[in-house]
N, C-alpha and C positions, 0 to 999 in steps of 0.2 A: 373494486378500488374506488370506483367513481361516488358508488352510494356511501363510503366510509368518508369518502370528504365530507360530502355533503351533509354528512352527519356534525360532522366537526365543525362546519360552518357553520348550522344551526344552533350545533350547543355553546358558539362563542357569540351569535347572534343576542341569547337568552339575557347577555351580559355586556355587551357591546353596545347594545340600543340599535337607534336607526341610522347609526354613520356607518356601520360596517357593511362594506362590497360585499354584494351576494354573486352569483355565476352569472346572470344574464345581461350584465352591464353596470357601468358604474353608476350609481345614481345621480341625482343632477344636483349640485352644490355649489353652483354660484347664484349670488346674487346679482341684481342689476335696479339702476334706478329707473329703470324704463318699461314699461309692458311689453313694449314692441319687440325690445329684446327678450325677454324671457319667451315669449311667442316665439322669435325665432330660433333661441336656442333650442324650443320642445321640439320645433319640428315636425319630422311625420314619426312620433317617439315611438322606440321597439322595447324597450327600457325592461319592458317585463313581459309575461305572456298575453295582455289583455287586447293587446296589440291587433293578437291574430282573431279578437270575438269580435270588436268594435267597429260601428260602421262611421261612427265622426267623433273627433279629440273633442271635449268640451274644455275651452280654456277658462272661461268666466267671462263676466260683460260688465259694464257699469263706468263711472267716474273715474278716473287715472288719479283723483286727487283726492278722492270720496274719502267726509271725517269718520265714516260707519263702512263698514266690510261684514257683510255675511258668507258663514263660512259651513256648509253642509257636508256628508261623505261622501259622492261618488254620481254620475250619471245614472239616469232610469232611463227607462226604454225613447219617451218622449224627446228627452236632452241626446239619447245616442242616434233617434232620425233627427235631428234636427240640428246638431252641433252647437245647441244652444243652452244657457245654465236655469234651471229651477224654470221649465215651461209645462210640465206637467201636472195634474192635480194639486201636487204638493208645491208647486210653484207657484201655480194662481194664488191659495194661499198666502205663502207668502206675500207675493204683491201687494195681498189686500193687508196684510198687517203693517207695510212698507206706507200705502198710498191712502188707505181708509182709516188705519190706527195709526199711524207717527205724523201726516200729513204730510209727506216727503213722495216726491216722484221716484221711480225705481230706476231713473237713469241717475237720479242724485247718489245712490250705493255703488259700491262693488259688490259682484255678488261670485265666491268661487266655489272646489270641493276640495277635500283631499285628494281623489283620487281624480284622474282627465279622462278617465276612461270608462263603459258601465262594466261592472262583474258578471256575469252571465246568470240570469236567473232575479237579480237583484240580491244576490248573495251579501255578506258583510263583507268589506275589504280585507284581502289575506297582508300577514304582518308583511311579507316581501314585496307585497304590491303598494303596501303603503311607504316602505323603505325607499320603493326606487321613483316615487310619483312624488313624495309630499317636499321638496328642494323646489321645484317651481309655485308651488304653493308658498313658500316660506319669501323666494325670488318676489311673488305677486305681493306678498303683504311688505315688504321691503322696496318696492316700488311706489303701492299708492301711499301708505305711511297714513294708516287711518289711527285717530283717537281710539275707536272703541271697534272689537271685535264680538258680533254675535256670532258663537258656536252653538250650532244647529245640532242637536241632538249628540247621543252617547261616540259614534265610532269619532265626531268632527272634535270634539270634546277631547276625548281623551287625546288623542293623536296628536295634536297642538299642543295640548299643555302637557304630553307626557306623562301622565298621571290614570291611576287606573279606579278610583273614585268612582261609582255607579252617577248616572246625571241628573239621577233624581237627589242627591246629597249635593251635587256639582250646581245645578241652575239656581238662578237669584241670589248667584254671592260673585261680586268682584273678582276675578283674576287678573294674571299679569304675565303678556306672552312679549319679552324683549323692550318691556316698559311703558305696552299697550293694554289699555283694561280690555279686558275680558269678560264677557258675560253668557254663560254657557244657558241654554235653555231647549225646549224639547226640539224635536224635528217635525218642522209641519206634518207629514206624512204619517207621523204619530196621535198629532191633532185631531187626522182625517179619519182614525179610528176611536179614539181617543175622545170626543169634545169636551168633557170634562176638564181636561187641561189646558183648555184656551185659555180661560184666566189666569191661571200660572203664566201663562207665557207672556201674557198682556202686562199683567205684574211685570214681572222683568224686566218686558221690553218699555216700559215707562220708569225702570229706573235709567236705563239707556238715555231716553229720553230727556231728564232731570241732568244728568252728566253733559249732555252735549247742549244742553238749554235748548231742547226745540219746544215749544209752548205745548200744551194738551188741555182740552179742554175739558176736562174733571180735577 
């Protein structure tokens, strides 16, 4: 009886989106104008199963009032000993395209993920993990109330804007998540295999730059 719900829960999921309550707890749907809140609302969250793999919530770090927010998918092993966001290879990265390509300090961003938690393995995020995680997400961008959002590769991408568009048709074109531009582009960590695409992303991330008027020196 138990697996036939579950069933029925998923095939209303298929159609429902991400507001519909799954079994392990309601998701988290309020917003706040405060980080401090949203922090305390997370908690020590059980929201989903990742709960029992994780050894620190990563909530994000950065500016409370930051005009730019970067937005990745999920913890890597680095962020899960550390509690900390984008401190790993694919983090350093970042940085450098934050503080050597934009000429901005990395405490001048917001920097968060969809999910608070790592997946085990560095798996992609399962659609119920993102269900019951991405509401303190939405809580974070409803709080700093940045101009411009970088969405950090395909899972941060889609998930945001709801849309299931590949990111290679997605990056370097304007979006618009609650009347904040958007600008999807790859995930450093793809870079990191990848180098071919640094320029793409350097692209992008200078139209970013052109939007927010921060000067560049090309």
């Amino acid at each position: 009886m138990k697996d036939l719900l579950l069933q029925v829960i998923r095939e209303e999921a298929s159609w429902a989106g991400r507001y519909l309550i799954l079994p392990h707890g309601e998701p988290f749907r309020e917003e706040s104008n405060d980080l401090d809140g949203v922090l305390g609302a997370m908690g020590d969250c059980k929201l989903c199963p990742l709960c029992r793999t994780r050894k620190n919530l990563v909530f994000g770090e950065g500016n409370a009032r930051a005009s730019l927010m970067f937005i990745g998918e999920a913890p890597g092993a680095s962020e899960d000993e550390t509690g900390r966001v984008f401190v790993g290879p694919a983090g350093k990265l970042l940085t450098s395209i934050i503080e050597n390509g934009m000429g901005l300090k990395r405490s001048e961003v917001y920097i968060a993920n969809i999910l608070k938690c790592r997946p085990p393995g560095n798996r992609d995020p399962l659609p119920e993990e993102v269900e019951h995680c991405i509401g303190f997400l939405e809580s974070q961008i409803a709080a700093v109330q940045p101009r411009v959002i970088v969405t950090l590769g395909r899972t941060a991408t889609q998930n945001l804007l709801d849309i299931k568009t590949p990111i290679s048709k997605l990056r370097g074109i304007f979006r618009e998540y609650k009347g904040i531009a958007v600008m999807p582009t790859y995930h450093p960590s793809y870079l990191l295999q990848n180098p071919s695409k640094k320029r793409d992303v350097w692209n992008d991330i200078k139209k970013v730059m052109d939007f927010l008027q921060i000067p560049r020196s090309e």
